[in-house]
C-alpha positions in Angstrom: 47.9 -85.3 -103.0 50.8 -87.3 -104.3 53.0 -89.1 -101.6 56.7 -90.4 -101.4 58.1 -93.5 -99.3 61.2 -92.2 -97.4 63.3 -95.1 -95.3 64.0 -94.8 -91.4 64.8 -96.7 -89.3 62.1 -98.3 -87.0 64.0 -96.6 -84.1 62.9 -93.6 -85.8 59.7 -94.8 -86.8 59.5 -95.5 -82.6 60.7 -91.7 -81.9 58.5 -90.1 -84.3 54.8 -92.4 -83.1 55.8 -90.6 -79.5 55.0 -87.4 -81.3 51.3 -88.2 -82.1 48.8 -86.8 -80.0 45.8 -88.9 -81.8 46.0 -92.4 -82.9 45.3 -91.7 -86.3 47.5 -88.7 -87.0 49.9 -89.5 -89.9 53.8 -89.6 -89.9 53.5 -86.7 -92.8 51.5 -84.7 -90.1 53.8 -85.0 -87.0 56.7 -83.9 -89.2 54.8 -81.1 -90.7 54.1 -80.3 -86.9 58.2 -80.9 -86.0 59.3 -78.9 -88.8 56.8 -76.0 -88.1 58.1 -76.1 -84.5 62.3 -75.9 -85.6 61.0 -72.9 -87.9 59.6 -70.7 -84.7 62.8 -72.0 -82.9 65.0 -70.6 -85.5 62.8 -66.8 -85.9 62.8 -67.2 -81.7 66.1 -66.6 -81.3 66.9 -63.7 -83.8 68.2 -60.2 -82.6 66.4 -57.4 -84.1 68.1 -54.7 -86.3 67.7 -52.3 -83.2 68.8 -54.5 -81.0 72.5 -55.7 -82.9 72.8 -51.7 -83.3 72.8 -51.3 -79.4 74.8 -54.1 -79.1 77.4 -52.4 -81.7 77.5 -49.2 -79.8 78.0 -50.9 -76.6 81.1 -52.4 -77.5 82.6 -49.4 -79.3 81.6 -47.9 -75.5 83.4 -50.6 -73.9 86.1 -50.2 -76.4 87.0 -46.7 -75.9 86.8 -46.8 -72.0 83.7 -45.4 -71.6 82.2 -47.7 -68.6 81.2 -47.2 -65.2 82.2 -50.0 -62.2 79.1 -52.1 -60.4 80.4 -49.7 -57.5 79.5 -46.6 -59.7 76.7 -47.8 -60.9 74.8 -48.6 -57.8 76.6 -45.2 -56.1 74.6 -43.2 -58.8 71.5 -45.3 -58.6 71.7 -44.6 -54.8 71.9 -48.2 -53.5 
């Protein structure tokens, strides 16, 4: 495997050695590690298509007046 030098800081260098979790992991491991972690972050948080249609049709709902009060709701729940 071919390698590169990058420069950081040795601030950097600092943050990135409290990432190991052996003493002999490499820096190109923890920010394989880092970088696999910000990628599940990222998917985490998406909406799926069914779920951003819902969300559509509540506004147009919300838009057009068609809501019910807290005090409506829990009348017709029974509560």
């Amino acid at each position: 495997m071919n390698y590169t030098s990058i420069q950081i800081s040795p601030e950097t260098r600092a943050k990135l050695g409290k990432f190991k979790e052996y003493t002999r992991e490499t820096y190109d491991e923890v920010l394989n590690k880092l970088m696999s972690i910000v990628e599940l972050a990222r998917d985490e948080g998406k909406l799926s298509d069914e779920t951003l249609q819902d969300i559509a049709e509540a506004k147009k709902q919300y838009a057009s007046g068609k809501t019910f009060s807290t005090k409506e709701v829990l009348e017709k729940l029974g509560v």
